[in-house]
MIDOSE-1310 file (N, C-alpha, C; in nm, 2 decimals, decimal comma, always signed):
residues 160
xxxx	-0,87/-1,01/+1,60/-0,75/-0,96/+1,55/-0,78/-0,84/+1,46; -0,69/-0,76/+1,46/-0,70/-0,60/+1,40/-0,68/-0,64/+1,21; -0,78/-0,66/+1,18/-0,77/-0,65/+1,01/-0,63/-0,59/+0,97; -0,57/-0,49/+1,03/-0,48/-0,38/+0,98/-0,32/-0,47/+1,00
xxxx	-0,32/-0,51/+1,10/-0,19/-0,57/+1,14/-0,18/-0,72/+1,11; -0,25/-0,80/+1,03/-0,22/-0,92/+0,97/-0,10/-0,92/+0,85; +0,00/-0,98/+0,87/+0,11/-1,01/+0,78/+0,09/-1,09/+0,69; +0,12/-1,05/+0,53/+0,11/-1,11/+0,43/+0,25/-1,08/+0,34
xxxx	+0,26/-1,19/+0,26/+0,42/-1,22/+0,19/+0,37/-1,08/+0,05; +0,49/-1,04/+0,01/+0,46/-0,97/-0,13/+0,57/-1,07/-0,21; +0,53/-1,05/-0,33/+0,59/-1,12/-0,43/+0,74/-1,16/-0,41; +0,83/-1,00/-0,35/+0,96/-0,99/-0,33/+1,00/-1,06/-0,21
xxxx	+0,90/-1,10/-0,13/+0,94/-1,22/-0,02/+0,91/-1,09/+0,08; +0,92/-0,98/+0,09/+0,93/-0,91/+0,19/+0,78/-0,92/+0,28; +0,74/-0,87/+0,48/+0,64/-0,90/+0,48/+0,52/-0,74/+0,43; +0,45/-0,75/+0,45/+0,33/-0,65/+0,43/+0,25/-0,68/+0,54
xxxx	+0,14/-0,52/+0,60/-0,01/-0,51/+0,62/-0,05/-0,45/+0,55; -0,21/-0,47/+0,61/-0,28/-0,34/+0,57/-0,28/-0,18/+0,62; -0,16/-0,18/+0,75/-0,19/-0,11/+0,84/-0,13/+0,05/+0,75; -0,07/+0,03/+0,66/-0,02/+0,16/+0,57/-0,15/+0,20/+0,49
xxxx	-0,24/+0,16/+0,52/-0,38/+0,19/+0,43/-0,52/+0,21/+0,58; -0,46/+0,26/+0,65/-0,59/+0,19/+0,74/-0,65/+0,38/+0,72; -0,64/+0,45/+0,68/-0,69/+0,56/+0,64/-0,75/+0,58/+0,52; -0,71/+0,44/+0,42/-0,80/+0,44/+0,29/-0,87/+0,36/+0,27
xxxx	-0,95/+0,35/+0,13/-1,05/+0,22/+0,10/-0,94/+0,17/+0,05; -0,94/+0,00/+0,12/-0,87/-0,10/+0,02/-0,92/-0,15/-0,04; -0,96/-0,24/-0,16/-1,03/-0,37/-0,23/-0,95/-0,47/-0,24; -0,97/-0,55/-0,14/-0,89/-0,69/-0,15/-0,96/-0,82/-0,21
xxxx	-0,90/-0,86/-0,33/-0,96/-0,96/-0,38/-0,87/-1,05/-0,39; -0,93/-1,20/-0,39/-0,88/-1,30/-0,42/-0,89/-1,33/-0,61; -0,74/-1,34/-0,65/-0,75/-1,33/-0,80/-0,70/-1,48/-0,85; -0,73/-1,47/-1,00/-0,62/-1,62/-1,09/-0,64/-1,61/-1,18
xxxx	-0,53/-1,63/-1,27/-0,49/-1,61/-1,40/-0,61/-1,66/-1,53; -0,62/-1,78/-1,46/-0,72/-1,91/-1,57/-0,85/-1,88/-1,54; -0,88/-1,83/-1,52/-1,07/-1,79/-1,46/-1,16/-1,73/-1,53; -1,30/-1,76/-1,60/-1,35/-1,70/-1,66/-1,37/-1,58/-1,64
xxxx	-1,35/-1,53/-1,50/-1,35/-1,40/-1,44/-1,24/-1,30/-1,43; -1,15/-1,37/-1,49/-0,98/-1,31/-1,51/-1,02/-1,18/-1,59; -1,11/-1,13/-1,68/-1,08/-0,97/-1,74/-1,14/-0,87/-1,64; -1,20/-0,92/-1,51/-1,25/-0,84/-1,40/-1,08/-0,77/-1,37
xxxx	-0,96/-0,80/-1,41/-0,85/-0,75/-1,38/-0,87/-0,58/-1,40; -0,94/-0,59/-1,56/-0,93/-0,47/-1,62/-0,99/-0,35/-1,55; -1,12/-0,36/-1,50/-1,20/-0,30/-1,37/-1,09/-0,27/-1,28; -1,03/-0,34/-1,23/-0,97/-0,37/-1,11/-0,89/-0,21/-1,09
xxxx	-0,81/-0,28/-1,28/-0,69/-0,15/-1,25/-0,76/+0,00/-1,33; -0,86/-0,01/-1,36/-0,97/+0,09/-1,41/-0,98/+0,17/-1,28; -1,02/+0,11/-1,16/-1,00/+0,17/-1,02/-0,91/+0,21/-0,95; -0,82/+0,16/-0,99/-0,68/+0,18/-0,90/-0,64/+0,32/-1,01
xxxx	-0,66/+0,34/-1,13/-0,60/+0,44/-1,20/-0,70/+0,59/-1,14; -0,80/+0,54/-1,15/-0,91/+0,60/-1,15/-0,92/+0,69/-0,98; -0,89/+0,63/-0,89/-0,93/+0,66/-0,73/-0,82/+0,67/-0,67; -0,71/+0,61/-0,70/-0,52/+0,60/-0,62/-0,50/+0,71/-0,59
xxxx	-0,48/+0,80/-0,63/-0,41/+0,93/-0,59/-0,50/+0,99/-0,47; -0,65/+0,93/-0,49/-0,72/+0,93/-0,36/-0,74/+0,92/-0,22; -0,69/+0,80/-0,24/-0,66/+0,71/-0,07/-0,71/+0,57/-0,14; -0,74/+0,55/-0,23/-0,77/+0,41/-0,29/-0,65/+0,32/-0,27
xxxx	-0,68/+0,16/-0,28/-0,57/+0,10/-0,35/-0,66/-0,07/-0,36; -0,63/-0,13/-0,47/-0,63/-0,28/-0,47/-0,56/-0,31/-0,42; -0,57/-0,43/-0,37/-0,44/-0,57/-0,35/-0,51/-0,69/-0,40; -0,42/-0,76/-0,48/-0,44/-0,85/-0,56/-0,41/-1,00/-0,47
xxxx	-0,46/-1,08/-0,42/-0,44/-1,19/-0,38/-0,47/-1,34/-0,41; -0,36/-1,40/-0,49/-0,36/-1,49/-0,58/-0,36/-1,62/-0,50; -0,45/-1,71/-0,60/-0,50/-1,85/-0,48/-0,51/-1,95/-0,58; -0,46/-2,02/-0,57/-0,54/-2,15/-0,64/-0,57/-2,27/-0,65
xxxx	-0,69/-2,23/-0,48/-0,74/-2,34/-0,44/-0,83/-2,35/-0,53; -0,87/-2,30/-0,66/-1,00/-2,33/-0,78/-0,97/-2,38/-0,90; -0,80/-2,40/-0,87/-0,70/-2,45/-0,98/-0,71/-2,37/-1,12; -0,73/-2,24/-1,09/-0,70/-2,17/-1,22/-0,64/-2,05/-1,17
xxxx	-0,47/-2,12/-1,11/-0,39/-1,99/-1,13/-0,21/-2,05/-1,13; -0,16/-1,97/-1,19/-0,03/-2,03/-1,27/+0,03/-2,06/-1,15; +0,16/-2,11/-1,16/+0,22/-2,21/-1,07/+0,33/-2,13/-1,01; +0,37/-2,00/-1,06/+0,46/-1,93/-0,93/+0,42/-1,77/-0,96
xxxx	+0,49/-1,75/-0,88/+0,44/-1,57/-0,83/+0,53/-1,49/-0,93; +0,63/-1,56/-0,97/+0,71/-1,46/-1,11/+0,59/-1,49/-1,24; +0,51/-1,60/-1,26/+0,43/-1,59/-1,34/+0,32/-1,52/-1,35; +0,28/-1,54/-1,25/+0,17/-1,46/-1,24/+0,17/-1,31/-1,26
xxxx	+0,31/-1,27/-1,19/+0,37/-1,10/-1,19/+0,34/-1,10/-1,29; +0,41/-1,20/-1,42/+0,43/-1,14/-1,53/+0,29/-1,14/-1,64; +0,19/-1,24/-1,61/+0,12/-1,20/-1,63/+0,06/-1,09/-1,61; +0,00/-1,03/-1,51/-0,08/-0,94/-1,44/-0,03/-0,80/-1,53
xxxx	+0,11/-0,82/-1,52/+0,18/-0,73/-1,61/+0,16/-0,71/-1,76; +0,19/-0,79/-1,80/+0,17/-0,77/-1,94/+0,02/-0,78/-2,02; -0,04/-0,90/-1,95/-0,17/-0,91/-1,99/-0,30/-0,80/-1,97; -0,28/-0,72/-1,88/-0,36/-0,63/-1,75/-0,25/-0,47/-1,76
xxxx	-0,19/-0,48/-1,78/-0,08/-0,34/-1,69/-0,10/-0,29/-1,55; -0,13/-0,41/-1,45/-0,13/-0,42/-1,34/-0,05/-0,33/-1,27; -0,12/-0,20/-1,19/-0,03/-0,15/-1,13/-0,03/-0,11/-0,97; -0,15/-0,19/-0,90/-0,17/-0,23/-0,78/-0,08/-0,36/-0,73
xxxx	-0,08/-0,40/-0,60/+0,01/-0,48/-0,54/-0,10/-0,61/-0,55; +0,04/-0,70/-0,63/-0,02/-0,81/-0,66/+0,10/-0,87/-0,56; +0,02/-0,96/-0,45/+0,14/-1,03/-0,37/+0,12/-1,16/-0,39; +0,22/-1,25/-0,26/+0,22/-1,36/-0,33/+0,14/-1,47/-0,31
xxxx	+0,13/-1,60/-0,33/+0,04/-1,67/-0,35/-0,03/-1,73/-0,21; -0,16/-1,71/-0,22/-0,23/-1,74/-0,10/-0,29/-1,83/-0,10; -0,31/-1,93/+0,05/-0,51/-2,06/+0,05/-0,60/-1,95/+0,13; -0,71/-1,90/+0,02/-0,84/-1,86/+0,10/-0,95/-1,93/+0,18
xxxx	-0,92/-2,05/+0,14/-1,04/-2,13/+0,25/-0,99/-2,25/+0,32; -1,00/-2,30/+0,41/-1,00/-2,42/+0,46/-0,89/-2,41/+0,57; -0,89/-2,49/+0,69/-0,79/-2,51/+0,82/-0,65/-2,43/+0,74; -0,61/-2,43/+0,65/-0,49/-2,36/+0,62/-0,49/-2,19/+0,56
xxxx	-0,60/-2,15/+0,51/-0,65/-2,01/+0,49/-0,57/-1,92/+0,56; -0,51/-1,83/+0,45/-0,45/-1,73/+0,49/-0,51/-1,64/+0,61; -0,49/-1,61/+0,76/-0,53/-1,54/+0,81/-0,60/-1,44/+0,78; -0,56/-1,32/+0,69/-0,61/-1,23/+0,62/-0,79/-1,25/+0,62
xxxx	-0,80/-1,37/+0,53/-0,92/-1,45/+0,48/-1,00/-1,48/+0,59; -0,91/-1,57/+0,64/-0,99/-1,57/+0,77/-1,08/-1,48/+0,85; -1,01/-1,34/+0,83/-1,13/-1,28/+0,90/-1,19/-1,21/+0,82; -1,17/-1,18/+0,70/-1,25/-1,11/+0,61/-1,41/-1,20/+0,57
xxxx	-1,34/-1,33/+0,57/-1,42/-1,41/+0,56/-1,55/-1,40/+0,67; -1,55/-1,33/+0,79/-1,64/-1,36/+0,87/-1,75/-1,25/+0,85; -1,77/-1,17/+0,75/-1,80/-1,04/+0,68/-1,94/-1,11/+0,58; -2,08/-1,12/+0,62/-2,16/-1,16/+0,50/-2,13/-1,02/+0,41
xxxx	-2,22/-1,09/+0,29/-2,23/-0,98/+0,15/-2,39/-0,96/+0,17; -2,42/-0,92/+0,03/-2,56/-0,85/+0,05/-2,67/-0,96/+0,03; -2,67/-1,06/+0,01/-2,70/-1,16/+0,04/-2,71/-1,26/+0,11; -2,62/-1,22/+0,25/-2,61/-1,30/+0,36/-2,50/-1,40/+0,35
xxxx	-2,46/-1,41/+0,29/-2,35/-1,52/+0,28/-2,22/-1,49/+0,33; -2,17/-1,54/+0,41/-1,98/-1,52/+0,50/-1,95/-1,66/+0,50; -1,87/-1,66/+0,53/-1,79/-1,76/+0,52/-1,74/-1,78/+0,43; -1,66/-1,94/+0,34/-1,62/-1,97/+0,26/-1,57/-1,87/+0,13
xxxx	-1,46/-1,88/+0,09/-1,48/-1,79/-0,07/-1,56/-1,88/-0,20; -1,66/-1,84/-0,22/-1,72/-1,92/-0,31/-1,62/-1,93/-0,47; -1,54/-1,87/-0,50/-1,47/-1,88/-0,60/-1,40/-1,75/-0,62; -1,33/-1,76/-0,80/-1,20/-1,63/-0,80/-1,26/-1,48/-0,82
xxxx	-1,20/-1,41/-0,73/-1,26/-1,26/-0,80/-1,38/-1,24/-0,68; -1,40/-1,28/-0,52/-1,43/-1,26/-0,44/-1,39/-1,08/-0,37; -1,49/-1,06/-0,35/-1,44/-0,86/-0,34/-1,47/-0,84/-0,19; -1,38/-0,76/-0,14/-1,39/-0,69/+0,02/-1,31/-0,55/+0,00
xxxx	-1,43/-0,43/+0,11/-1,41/-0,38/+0,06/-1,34/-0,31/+0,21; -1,24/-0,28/+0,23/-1,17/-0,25/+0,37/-1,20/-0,09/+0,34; -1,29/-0,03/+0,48/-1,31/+0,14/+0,45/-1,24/+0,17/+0,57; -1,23/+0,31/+0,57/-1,12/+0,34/+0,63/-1,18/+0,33/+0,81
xxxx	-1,13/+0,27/+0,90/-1,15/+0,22/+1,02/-1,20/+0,10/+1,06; -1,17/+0,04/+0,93/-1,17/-0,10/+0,92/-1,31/-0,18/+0,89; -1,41/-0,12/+0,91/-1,55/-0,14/+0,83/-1,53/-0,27/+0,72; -1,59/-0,39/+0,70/-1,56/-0,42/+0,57/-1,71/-0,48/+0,52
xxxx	-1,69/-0,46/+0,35/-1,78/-0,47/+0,29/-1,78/-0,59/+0,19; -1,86/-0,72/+0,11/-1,75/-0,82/+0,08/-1,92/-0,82/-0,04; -1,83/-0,88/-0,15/-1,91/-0,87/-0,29/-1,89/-1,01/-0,31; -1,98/-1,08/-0,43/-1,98/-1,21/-0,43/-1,88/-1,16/-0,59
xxxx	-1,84/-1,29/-0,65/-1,72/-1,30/-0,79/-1,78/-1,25/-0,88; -1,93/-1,26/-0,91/-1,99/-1,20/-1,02/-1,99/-1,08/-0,98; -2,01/-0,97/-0,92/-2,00/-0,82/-0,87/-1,87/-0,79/-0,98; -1,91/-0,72/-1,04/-1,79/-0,68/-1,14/-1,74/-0,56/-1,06
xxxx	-1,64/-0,54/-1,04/-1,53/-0,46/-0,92/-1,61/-0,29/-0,97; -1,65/-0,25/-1,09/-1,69/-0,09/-1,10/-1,85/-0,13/-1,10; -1,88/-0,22/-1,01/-2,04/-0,20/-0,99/-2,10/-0,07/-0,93; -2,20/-0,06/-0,96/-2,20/+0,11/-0,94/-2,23/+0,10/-0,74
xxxx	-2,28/+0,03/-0,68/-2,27/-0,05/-0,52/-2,13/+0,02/-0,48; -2,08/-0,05/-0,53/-1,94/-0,07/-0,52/-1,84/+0,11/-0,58; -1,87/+0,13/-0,65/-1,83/+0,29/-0,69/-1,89/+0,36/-0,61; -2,01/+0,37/-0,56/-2,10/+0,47/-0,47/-2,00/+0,44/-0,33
xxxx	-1,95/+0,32/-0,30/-1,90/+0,32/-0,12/-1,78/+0,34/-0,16; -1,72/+0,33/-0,24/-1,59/+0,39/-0,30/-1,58/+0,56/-0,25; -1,63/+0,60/-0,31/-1,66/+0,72/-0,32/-1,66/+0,78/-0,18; -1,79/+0,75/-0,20/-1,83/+0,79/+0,01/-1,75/+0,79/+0,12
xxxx	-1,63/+0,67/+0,05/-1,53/+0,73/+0,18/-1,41/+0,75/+0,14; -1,41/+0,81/+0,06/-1,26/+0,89/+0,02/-1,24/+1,01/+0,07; -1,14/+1,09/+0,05/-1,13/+1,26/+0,11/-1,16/+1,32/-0,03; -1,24/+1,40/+0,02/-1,29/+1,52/-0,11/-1,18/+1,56/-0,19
């Protein structure tokens, strides 16, 4: 299946792809509120300020199969918002792993990192890095989102 044309819900219930990005880098992560890895937000939108006007964008995808993420998608908005000044698409609540796993995941999932590892999401703040033609690139949760890895392939494929 085309990474680009998988449907996902936004917050406002409307559907979404990726396919309005398939000429940029995306960073699709799996995010949650309660996670010791929750100020990786700050990076997040450090990037999105930083690269957007580029062809960049985050999308934020909230999950809480690791049970550290609020219990509806107006909370979390409002988190993300006020906590962060979140100004990437944070949509709505997703399962990244198991028989029920958001499609999306599913295939991103089939993507090792630099360590050989695909499959499963090992926990929150899991990084993929969608380049433009669909290439993907996938970081483990400790990879803090402006790893310089990660800023160098950033980079590399944006428009001058």
């Amino acid at each position: 299946m085309d990474i680009y044309d998988i449907p996902f819900d936004r917050m406002d219930g409307t559907s979404a792809t990726l396919a309005e990005h398939r000429d940029d880098v995306v960073m699709v992560v799996n995010v949650a509120s309660r996670c010791g890895l929750t100020p990786q937000y700050e990076a997040l939108e450090t990037l999105q300020r930083t690269y957007g006007e580029r062809g960049f964008t985050v999308v934020g995808f909230p999950s809480n199969q690791f049970l550290q993420e609020l219990s509806t998608d107006e909370k979390i908005s409002e988190f993300c918002s006020t906590t962060y000044g979140v100004s990437f698409p944070v949509v709505s609540k997703i399962k990244v792993n198991g028989k029920n796993a958001h499609p999306l995941y599913a295939e991103l999932t089939k993507t090792p990192d630099a360590g050989g590892h695909d499959g499963r999401i090992r926990w929150n703040f899991e990084k993929f890095l969608v380049l433009p033609g669909g290439e993907v690139r996938r970081y483990s949760p400790r990879t803090v989102p402006d790893a310089p890895a990660i800023v160098e392939t950033i980079e590399a494929h944006l428009p001058r």
